[in-house]
Structures are given as C-alpha cells and as structure tokens.
N, C-alpha and C positions, 0 to 999 in steps of 0.2 A: 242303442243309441248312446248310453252313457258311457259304453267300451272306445266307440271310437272317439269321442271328446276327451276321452283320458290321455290317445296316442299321438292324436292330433298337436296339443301344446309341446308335446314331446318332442315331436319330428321338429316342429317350426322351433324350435329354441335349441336342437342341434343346427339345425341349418342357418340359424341365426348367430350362432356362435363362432362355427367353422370359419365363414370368409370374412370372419371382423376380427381373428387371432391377427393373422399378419398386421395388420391394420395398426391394432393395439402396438404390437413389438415395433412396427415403423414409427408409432409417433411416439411411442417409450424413447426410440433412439434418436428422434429428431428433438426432441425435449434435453436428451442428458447429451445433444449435442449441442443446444442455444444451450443450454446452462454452461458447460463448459466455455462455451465462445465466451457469455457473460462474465464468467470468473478469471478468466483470462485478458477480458480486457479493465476490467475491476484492478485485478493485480496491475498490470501494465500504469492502469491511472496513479496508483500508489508508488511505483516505482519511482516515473516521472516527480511525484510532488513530495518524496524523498529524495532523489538527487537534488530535487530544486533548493529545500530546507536543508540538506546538509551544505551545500554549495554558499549557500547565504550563512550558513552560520559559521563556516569554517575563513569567509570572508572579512566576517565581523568579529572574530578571535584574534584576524590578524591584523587588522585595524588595529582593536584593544591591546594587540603586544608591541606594537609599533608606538603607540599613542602610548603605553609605560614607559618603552624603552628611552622615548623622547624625554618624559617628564622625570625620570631618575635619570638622563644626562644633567638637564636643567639644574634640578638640585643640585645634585652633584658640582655641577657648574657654581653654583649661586653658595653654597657651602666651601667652597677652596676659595673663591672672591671674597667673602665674608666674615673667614676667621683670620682672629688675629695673628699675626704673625710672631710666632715663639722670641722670646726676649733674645739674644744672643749673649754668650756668656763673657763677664769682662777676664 
C-alpha cells in the first residue's frame, strides 16, 4: 500500500504540471505585454508634459527677451534725453 501512495503524488503532480506550462508561458506573455503597454503609455504621458513644459518655458524666455530688449531701448532712450549736451568749443 505504501508503494502505491509514493507513485500516486507522482503521476498527479506531472499531470498537474504538464497542462498548466502553457498556461504559465500565456500569462508570462500577457503580463510582459500590459507592462509593456503600461510603460509605453507612462512614456507617452512624459512626453506629452515635456513638450508642454518646454513649450511654456521657451514662451516665457521669450517674453523675458522681449521685456529686456524693451527695457534697454527705454534706457537707452532716457540716457541720450538726459545727458547733457557736450559744451561746444568757442
């Protein structure tokens, strides 16, 4: 009796094994294909809220060079209105 209870866990744990491989390697590949999908659309979100942030910052660069270029006319302006004018020689 004790022989056949030795062969018995045997049989039923190949036979348990065999039609639950595929099984395994299917949901292996359905796993490391939602990760994929996941990581790809992770990246995609990134992409998107880096063009956003460069878009805005390269907007506000040029604001800031325009808003210079203004303020050194100004001066400039307000420095040739403002100095005195060279004595002229007799």
């Amino acid at each position: 009796m004790s022989s056949k209870d030795e062969s018995a866990p045997a049989e039923t744990e190949t036979n348990t094994l065999s039609p639950s491989a595929p099984t395994r390697q299917q949901s292996s590949t359905d796993a490391q294909g939602q990760f994929s999908a996941a990581v790809d659309d992770l990246l995609d979100q990134l992409q998107h809220k880096f063009d956003t942030t460069s878009r805005e910052m390269f907007g506000k660069f040029d604001d800031m060079a325009r808003r210079l270029d203004e303020l050194e006319a100004s001066l400039s302006a307000a420095g040739d209105a403002g100095a005195p004018t060279s004595p002229t020689p007799k």
